[in-house]
VEXVEXLO-6251 format. One record per residue (C-alpha): chain; residue number from 0; y, x, z. Coordinates in steps of 0.25 Angstrom, whole numbers, padded with zeros to 4 digits, always signed. Each point is the difference from the previous one (the first is absolute). Layout:
BEGIN
<atom chain="A" n="NUM" y="Y" x="X" z="Z"/>
...
end
This chain:
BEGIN
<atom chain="A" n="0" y="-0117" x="+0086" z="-0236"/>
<atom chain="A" n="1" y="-0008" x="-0011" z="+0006"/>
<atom chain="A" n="2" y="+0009" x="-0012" z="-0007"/>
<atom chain="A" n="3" y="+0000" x="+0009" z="-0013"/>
<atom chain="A" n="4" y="-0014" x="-0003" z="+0001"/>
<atom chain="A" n="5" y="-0002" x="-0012" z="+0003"/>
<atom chain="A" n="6" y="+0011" x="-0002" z="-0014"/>
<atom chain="A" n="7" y="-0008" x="+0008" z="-0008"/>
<atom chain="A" n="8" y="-0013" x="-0008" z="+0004"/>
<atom chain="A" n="9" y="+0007" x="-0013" z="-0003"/>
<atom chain="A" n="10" y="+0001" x="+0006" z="-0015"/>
<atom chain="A" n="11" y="+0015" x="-0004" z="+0001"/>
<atom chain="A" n="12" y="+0009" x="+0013" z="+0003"/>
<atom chain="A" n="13" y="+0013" x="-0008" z="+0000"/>
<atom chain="A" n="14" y="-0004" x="-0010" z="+0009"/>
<atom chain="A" n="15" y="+0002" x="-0002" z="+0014"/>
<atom chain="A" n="16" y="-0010" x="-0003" z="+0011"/>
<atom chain="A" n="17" y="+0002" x="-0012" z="+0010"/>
<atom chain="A" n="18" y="+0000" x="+0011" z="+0009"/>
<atom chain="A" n="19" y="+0011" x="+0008" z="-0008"/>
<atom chain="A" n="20" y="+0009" x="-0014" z="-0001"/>
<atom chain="A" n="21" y="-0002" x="-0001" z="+0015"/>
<atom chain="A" n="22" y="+0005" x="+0014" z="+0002"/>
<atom chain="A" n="23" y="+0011" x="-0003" z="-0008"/>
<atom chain="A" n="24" y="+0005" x="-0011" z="+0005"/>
<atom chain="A" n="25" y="+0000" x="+0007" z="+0015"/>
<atom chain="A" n="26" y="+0009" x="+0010" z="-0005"/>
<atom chain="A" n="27" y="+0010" x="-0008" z="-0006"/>
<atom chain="A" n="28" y="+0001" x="-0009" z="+0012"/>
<atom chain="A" n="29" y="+0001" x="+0012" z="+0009"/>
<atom chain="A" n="30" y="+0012" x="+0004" z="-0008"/>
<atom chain="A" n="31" y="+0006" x="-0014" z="+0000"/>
<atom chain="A" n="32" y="-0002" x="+0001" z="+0016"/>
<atom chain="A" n="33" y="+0006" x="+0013" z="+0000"/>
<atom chain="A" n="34" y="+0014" x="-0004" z="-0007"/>
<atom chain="A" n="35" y="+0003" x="-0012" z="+0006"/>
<atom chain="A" n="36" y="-0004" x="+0005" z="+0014"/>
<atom chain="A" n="37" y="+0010" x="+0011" z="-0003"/>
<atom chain="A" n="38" y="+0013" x="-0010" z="+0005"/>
<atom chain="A" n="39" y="+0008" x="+0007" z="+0010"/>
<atom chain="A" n="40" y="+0012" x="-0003" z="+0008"/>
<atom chain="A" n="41" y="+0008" x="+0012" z="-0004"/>
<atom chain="A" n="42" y="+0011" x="+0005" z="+0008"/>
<atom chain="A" n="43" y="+0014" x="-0004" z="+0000"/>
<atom chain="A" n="44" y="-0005" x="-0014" z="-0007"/>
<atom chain="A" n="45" y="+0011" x="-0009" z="-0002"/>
<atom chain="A" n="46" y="-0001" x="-0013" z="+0008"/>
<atom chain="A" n="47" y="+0005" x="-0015" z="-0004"/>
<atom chain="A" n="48" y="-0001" x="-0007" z="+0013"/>
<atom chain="A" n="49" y="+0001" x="-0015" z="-0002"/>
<atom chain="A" n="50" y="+0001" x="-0010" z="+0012"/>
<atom chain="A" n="51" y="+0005" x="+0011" z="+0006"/>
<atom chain="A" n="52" y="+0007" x="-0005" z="+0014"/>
<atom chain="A" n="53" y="+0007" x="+0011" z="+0008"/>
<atom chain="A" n="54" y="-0011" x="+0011" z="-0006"/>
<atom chain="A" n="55" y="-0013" x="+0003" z="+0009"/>
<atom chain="A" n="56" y="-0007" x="+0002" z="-0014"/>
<atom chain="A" n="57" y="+0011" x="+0007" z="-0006"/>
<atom chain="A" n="58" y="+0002" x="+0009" z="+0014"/>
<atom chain="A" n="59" y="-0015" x="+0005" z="-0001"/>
<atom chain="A" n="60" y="+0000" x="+0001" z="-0015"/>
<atom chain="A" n="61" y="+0011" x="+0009" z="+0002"/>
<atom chain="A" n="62" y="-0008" x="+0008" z="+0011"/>
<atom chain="A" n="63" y="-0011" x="+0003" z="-0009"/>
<atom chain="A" n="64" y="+0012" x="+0007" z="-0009"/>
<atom chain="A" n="65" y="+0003" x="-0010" z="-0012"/>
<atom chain="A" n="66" y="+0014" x="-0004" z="-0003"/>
<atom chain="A" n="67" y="+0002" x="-0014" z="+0001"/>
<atom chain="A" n="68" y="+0007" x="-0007" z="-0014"/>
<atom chain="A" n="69" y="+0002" x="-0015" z="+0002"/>
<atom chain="A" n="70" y="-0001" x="-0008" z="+0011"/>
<atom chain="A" n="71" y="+0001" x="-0016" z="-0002"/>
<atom chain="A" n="72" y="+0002" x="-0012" z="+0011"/>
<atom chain="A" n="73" y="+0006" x="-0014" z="+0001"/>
<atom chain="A" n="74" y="+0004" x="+0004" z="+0013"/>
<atom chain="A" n="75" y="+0014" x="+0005" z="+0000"/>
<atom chain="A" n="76" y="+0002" x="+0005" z="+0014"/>
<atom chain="A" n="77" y="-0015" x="+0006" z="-0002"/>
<atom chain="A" n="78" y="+0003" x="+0007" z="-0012"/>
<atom chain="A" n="79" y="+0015" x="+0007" z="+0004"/>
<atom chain="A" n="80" y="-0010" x="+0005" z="+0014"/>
<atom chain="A" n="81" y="-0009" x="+0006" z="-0012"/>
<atom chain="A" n="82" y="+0013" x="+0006" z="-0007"/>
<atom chain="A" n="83" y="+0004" x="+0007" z="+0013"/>
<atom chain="A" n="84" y="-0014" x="+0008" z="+0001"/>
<atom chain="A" n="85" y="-0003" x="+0002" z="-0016"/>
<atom chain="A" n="86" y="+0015" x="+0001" z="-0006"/>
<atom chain="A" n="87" y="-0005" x="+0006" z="-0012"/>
<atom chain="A" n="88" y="-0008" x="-0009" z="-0003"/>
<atom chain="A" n="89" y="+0004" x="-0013" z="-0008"/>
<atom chain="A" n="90" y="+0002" x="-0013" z="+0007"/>
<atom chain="A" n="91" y="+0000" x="-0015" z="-0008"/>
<atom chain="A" n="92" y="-0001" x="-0012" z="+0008"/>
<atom chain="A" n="93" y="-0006" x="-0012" z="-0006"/>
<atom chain="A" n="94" y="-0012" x="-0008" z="+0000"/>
<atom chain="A" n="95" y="-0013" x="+0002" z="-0005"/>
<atom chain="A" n="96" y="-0006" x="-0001" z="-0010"/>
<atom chain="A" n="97" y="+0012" x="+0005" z="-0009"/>
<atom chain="A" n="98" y="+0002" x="+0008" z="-0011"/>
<atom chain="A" n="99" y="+0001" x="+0014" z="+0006"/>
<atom chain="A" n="100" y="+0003" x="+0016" z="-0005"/>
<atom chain="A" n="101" y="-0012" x="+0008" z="+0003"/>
<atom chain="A" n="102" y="-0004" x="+0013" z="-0006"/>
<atom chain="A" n="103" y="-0004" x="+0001" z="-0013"/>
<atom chain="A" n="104" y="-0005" x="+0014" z="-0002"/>
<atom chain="A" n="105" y="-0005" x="+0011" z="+0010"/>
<atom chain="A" n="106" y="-0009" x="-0002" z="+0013"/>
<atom chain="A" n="107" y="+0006" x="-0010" z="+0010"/>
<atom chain="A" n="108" y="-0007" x="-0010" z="+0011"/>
<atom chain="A" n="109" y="+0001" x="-0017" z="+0002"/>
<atom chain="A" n="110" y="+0000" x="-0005" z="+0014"/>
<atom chain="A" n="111" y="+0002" x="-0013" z="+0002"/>
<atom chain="A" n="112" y="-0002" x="-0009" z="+0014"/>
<atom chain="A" n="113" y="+0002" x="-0014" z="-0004"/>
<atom chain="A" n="114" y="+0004" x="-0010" z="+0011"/>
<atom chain="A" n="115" y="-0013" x="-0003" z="+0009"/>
<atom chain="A" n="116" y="+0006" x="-0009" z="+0009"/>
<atom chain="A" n="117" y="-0004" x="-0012" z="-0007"/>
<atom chain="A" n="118" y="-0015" x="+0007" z="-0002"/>
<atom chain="A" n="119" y="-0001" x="+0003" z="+0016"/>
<atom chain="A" n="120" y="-0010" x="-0008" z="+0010"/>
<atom chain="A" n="121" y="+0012" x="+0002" z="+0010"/>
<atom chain="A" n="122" y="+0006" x="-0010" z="-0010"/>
<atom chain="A" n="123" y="-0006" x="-0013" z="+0005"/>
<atom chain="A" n="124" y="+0011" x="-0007" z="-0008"/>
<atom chain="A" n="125" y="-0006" x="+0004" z="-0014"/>
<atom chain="A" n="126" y="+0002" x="-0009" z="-0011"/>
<atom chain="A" n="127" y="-0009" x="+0000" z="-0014"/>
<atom chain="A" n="128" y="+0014" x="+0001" z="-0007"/>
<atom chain="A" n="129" y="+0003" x="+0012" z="+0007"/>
<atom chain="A" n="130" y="-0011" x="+0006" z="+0000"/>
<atom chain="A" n="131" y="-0001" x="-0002" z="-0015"/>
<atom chain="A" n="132" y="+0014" x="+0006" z="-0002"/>
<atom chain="A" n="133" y="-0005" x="+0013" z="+0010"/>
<atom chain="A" n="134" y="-0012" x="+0001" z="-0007"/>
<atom chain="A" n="135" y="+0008" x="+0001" z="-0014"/>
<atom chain="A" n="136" y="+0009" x="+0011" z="+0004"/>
<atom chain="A" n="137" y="-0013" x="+0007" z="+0003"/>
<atom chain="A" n="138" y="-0005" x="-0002" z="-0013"/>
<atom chain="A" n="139" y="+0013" x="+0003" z="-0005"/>
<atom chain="A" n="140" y="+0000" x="+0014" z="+0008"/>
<atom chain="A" n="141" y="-0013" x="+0005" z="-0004"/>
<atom chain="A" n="142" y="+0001" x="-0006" z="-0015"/>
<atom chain="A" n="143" y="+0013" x="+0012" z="-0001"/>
<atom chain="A" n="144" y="-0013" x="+0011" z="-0002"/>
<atom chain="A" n="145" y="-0003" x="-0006" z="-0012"/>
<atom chain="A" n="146" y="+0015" x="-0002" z="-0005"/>
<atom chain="A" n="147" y="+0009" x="+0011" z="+0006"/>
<atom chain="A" n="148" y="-0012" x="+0009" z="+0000"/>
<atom chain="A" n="149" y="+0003" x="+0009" z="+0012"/>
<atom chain="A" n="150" y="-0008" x="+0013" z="+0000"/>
<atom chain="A" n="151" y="-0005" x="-0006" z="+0014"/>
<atom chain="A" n="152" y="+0003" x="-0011" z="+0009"/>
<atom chain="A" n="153" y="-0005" x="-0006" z="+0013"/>
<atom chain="A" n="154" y="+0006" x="-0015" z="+0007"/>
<atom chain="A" n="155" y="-0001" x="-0004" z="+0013"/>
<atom chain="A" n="156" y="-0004" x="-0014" z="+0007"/>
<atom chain="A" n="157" y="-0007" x="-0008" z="+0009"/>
<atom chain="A" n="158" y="-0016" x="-0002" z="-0001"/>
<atom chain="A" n="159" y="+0003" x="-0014" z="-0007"/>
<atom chain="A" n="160" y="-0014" x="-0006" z="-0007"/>
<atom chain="A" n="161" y="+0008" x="-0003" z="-0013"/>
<atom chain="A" n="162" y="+0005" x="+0014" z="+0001"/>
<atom chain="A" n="163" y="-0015" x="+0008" z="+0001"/>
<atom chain="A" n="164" y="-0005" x="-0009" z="-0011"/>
<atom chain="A" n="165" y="+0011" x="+0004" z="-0009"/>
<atom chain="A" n="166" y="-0003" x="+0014" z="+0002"/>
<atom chain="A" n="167" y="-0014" x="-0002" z="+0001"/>
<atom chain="A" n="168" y="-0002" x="-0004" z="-0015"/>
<atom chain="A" n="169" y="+0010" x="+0010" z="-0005"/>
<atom chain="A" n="170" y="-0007" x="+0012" z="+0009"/>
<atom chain="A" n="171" y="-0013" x="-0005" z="-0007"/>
<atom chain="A" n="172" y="+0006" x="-0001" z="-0016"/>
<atom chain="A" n="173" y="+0010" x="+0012" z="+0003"/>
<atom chain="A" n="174" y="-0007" x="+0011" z="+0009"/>
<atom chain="A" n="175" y="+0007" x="+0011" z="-0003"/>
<atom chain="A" n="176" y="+0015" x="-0008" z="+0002"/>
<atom chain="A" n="177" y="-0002" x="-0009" z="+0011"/>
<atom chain="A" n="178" y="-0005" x="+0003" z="+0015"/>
<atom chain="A" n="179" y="+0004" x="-0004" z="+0012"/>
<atom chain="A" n="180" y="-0004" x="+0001" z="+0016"/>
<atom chain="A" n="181" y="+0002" x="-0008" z="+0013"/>
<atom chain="A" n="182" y="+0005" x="+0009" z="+0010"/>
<atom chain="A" n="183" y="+0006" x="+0001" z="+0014"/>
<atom chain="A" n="184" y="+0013" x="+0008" z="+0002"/>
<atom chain="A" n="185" y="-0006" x="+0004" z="+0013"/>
<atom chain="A" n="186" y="-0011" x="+0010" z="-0008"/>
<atom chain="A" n="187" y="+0013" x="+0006" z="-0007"/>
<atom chain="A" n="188" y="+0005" x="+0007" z="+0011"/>
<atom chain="A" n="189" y="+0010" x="-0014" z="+0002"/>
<atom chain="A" n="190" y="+0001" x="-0003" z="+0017"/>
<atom chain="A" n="191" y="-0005" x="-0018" z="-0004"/>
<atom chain="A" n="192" y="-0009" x="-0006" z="-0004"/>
<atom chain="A" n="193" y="+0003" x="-0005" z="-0014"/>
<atom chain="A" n="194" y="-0009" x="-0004" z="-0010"/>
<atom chain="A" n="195" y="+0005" x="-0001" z="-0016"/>
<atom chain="A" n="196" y="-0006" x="+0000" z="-0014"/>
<atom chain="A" n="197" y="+0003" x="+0012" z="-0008"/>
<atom chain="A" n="198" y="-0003" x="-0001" z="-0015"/>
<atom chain="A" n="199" y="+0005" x="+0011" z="-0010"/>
<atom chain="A" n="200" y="-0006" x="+0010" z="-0009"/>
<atom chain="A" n="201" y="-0014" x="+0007" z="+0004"/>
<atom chain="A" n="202" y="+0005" x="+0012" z="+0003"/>
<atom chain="A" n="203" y="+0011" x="-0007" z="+0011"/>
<atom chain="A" n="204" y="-0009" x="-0007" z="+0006"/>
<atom chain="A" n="205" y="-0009" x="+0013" z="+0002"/>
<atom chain="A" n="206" y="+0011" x="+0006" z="+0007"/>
<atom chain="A" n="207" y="-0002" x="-0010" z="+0010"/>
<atom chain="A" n="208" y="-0016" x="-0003" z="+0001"/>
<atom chain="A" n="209" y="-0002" x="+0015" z="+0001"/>
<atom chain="A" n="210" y="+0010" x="+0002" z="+0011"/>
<atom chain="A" n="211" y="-0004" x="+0005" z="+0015"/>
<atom chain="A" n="212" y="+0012" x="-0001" z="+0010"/>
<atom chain="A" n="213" y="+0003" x="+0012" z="+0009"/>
<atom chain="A" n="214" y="+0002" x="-0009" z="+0012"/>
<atom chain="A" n="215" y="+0001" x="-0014" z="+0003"/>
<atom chain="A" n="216" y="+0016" x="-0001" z="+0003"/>
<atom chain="A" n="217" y="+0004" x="-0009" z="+0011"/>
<atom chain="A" n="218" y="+0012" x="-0008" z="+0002"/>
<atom chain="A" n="219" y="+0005" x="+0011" z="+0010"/>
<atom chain="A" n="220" y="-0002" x="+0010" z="-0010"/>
<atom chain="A" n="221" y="+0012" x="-0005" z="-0008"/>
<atom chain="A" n="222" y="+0008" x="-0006" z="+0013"/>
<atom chain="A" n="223" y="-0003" x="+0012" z="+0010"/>
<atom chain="A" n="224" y="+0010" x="-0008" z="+0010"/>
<atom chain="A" n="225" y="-0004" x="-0014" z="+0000"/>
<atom chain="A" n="226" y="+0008" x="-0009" z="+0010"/>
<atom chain="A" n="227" y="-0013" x="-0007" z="+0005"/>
<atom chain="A" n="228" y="-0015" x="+0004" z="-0002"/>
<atom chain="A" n="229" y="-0004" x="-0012" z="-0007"/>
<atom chain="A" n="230" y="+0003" x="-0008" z="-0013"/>
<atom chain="A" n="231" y="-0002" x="-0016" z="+0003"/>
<atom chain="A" n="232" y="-0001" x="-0007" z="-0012"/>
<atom chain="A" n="233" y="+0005" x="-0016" z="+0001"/>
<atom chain="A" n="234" y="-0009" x="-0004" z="-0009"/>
<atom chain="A" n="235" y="-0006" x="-0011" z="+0007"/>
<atom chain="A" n="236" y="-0010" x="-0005" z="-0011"/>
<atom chain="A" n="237" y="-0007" x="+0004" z="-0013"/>
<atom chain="A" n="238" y="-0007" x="-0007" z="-0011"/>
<atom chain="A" n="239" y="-0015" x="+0002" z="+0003"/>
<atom chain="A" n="240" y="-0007" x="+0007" z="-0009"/>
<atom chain="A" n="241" y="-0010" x="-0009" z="-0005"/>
<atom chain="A" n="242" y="+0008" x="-0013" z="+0000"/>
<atom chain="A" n="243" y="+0015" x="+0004" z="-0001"/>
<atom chain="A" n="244" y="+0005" x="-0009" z="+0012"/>
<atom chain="A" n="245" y="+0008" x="+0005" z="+0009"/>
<atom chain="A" n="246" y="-0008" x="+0004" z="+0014"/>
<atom chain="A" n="247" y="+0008" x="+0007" z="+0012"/>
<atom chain="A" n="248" y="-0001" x="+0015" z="+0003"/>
<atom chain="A" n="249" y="-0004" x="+0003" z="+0013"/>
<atom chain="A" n="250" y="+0008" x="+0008" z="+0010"/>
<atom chain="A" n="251" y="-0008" x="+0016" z="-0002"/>
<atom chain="A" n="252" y="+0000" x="-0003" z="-0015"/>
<atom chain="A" n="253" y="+0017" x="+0000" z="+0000"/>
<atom chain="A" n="254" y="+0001" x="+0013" z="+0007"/>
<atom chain="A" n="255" y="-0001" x="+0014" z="-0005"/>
<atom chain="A" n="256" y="+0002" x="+0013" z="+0006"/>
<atom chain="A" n="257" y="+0011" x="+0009" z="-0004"/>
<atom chain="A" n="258" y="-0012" x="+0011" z="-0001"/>
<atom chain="A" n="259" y="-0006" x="-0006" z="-0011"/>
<atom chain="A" n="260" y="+0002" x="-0008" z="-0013"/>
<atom chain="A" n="261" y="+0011" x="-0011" z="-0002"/>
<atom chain="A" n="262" y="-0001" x="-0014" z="-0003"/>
<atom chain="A" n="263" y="+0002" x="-0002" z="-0016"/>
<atom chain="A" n="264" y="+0016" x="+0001" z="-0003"/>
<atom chain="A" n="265" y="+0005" x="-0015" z="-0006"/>
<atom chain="A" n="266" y="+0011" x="-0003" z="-0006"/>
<atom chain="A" n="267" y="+0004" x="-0010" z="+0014"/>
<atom chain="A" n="268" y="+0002" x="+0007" z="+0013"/>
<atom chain="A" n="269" y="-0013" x="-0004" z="+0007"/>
<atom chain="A" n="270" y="-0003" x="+0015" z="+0008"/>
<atom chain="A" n="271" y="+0006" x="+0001" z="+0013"/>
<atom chain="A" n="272" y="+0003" x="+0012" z="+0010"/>
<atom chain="A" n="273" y="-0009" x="-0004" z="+0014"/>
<atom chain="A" n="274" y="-0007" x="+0007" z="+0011"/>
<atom chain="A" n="275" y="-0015" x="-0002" z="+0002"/>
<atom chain="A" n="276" y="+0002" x="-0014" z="+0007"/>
<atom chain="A" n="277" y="+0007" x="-0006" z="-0012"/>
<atom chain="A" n="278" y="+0013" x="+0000" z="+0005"/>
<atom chain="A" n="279" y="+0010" x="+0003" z="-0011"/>
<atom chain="A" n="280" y="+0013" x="+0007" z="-0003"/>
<atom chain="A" n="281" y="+0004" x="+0000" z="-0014"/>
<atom chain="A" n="282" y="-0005" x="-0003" z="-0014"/>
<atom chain="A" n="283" y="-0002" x="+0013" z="-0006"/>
<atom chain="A" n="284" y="+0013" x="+0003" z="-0010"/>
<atom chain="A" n="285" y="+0000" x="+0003" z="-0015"/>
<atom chain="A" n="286" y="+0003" x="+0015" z="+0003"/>
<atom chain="A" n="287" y="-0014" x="+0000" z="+0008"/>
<atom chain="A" n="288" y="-0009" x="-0009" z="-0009"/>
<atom chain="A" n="289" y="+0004" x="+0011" z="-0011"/>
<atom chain="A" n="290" y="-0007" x="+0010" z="+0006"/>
<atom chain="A" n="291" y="-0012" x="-0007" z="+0003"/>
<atom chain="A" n="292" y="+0001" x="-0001" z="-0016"/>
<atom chain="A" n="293" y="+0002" x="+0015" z="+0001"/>
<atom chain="A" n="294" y="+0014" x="-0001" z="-0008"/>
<atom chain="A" n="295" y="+0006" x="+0013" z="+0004"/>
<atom chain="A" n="296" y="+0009" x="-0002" z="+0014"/>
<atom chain="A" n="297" y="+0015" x="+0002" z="-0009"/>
<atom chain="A" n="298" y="-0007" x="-0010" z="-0012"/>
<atom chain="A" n="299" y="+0014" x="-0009" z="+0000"/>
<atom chain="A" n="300" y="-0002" x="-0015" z="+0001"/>
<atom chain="A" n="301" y="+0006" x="-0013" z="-0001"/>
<atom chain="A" n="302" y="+0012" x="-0001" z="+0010"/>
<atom chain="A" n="303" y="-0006" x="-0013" z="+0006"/>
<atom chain="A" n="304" y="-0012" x="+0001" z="+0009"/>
<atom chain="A" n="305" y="-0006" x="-0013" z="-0005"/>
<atom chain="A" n="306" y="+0000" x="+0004" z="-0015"/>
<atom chain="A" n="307" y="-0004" x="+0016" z="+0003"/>
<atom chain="A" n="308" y="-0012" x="-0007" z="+0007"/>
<atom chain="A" n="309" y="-0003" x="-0008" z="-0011"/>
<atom chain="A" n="310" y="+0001" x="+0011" z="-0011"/>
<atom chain="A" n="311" y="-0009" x="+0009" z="+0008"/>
<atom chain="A" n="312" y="-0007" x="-0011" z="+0002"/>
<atom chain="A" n="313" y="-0004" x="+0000" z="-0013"/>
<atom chain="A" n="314" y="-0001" x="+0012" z="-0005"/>
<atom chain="A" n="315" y="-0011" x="+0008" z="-0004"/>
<atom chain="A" n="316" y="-0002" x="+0012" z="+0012"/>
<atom chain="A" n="317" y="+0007" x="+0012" z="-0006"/>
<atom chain="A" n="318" y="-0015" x="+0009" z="+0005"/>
<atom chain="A" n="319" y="-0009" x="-0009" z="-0007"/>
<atom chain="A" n="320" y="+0010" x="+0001" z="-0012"/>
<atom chain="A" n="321" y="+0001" x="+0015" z="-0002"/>
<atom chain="A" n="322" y="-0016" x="+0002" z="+0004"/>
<atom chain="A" n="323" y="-0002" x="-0009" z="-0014"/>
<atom chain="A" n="324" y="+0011" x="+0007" z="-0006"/>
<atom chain="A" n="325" y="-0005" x="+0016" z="+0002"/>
<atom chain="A" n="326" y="-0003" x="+0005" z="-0014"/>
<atom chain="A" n="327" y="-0012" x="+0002" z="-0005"/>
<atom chain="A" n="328" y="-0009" x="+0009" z="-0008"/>
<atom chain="A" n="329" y="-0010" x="-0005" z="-0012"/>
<atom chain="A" n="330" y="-0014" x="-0003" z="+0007"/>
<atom chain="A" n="331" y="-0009" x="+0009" z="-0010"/>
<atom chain="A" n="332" y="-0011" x="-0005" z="+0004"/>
<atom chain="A" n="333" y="-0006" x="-0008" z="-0012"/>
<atom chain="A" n="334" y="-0005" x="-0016" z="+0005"/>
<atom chain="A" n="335" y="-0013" x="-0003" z="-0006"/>
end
């Protein structure tokens, strides 16, 4: 009654007050938040799995419940250790970026894990071309959303400034598409320290910023026998944090107990079996560095140690994969 009034008083009844535009306008953008807020992650959602070594995204996809369609690696003893945990799946080897056959209908999910090696700061060999040429398979990752149009999609990669600053600009132009968060493996229930950068869809990303573990998982947790009750790590130096050259690590800082987290699992066989004093006894096999990744203790491997501990190495911890993969409901309430 009080804006027909204030109409009627105006001596213009089909004209709209500011007020009454404002009104207006607030509505329809609640609207507008409600319906694009609404993406879920739907049960059962088909997943492409692209860069996808021996499987620690596929393996927790598959956790969460969703069927896993097309896997794709250059690798060729990678990719048959896939094949051996997700035979129904569909395997090509090749290199990317190529040509490839995803989905053209129905709800399906993009993962993709380009090659981070050349992006790492362990990598104190880095070269502008190769970072260049790491960089574009990124770009070429997170420019299939726009192209193959996944109902959702998520990449992982190391924190790599070139990396945030992509993602920054499209999370600014693109809100309701791009997101991302740095996280560490070890908040995801995951018995290292690992930290990673997750990008994906809004409502993937909220699976992870909104999850609370039920217990922090040690590395005797997932070895309840461990041959010795320490892991010594022969890392000897590390690129300082401010100005990248290499300092060395101090004796307490390469020795962690079995009763808490692990040292971060490479793709090189750095972590060692000790007791307390340091003395060693065995690197720790591919077997072993897999359950640290929490892959399930019958996931089959390659046959040769060294290129099982690669693989794991690699891959994205099958836990922190299926906590981002649990489906989703709509979020209904609207964003102002």
């Amino acid at each position: 009654m009080e804006k027909e009034s204030r109409r009627r008083a105006g001596g213009h009844g089909n004209e709209e007050s500011t007020e009454d535009r404002v009104d207006q306008a607030m509505k329809q953008l609640s609207l507008w938040n409600f319906r694009t807020d609404a993406a879920i992650l739907a049960p059962g959602t088909r997943v492409v799995d692209l860069f996808c070594g021996v499987g620690g995204f596929s393996c927790g996809a598959a956790k969460a419940g969703h069927p896993i369609v097309l896997a794709v690696d250059s690798n060729e003893v990678f990719l048959k250790a896939h094949e051996r945990n997700h035979p129904n799946c569909q395997h090509i080897l090749a290199e990317m970026p190529c040509e490839l056959p995803f989905p053209t209908s129905g709800e399906w999910h993009l993962h993709c894990s380009p090659p981070c090696t050349k992006l790492s700061i362990m990598n104190n060999l880095r070269y502008d071309d190769e970072t260049d040429e790491a960089l574009q398979l990124v770009r070429w990752s997170i420019g299939l959303v726009k192209n193959a149009k996944p109902t959702s999609w998520s990449l992982e990669q190391v924190m790599h400034g070139g990396v945030i600053d992509m993602l920054d600009e499209l999370k600014r132009k693109h809100p309701l598409t791009y997101d991302y968060e740095i996280v560490d493996a070890y908040n995801y229930e995951v018995p290292q320290h690992r930290k990673r950068l997750i990008a994906g869809s809004p409502h993937i990303i909220r699976n992870l910023r909104e999850f609370t573990p039920s217990k922090r998982v040690c590395v005797r947790d997932v070895i309840p026998n461990p041959p010795r009750e320490w892991i010594r790590n022969n890392l000897y130096s590390r690129p300082h944090h401010k100005t990248k050259e290499r300092v060395a690590v101090p004796f307490k800082d390469t020795m962690r107990s079995v009763d808490g987290p692990c040292f971060v699992a490479l793709a090189t066989g750095h972590r060692r079996w000790a007791t307390k004093d340091g003395e060693v006894l065995r690197h720790l096999n591919a077997e072993e560095t897999a359950l640290i990744q929490t892959f399930p203790s019958d996931y089959k491997l390659p046959k040769s140690n060294t290129l099982g501990l690669v693989a794991v190495g690699n891959a994205v911890p099958t836990r922190v994969a299926e906590i981002m993969m649990a489906p989703t409901k709509a979020n209904k309430q609207p964003r102002l």
